[in-house]
C-alpha positions as CSV (number, residue, x, y, z in Angstrom):
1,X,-181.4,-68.9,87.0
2,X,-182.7,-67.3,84.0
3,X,-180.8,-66.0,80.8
4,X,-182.1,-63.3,78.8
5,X,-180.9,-62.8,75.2
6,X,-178.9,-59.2,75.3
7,X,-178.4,-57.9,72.5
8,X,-174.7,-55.6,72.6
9,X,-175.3,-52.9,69.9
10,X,-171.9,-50.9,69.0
11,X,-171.6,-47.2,69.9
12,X,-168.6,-46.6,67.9
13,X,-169.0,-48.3,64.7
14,X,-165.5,-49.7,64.7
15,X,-166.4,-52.9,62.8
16,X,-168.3,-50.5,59.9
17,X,-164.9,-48.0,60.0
18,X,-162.5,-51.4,59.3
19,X,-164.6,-52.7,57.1
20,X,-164.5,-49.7,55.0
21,X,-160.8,-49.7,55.1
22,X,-160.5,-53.2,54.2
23,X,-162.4,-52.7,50.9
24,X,-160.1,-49.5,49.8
25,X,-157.4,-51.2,50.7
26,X,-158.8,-54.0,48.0
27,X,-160.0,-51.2,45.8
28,X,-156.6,-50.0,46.2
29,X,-154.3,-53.4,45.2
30,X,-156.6,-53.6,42.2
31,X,-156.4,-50.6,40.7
32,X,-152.2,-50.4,41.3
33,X,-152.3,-54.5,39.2
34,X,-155.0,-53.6,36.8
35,X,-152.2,-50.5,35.9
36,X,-149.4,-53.1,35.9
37,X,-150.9,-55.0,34.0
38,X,-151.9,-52.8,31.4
39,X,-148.4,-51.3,31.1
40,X,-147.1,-54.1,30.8
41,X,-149.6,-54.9,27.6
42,X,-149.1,-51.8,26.0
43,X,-145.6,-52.3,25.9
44,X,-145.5,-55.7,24.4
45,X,-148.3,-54.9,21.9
46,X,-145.8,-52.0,20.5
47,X,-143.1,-54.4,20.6
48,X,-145.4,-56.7,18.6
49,X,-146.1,-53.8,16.3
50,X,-142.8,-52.7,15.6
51,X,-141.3,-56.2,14.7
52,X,-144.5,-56.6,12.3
53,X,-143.7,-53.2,10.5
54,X,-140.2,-54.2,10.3
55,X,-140.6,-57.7,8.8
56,X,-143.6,-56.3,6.4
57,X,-141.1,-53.1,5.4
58,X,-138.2,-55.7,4.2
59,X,-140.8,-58.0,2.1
60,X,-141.5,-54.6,0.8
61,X,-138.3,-53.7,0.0
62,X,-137.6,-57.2,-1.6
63,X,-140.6,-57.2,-3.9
């Protein structure tokens, strides 16, 4: 009994369609945390900012 190497090609191109989804899907998760992220930065920097101005205006003021 002989076996002959087959070779099963895939006439819908399911695999390529999931794989695409899978890597928007990623795309999609890092884009929503790289946003997160950079809110939540921006809001601590002007937090930061703020309290600097402050404690700069009083030694200011006391000079």
């Amino acid at each position: 009994m002989k076996i002959k190497n087959k070779i099963y090609k895939e006439e819908e191109g399911q695999g390529s369609v999931e794989i695409i989804l899978l890597i928007g899907l990623i795309l999609v998760i890092v884009i929503l945390t790289g946003n997160y992220i950079f809110n939540i930065s921006n809001s601590i920097n002007n937090s930061l900012k703020q309290l600097i101005e402050k404690g700069r205006d009083e030694i200011l003021l006391e000079i």
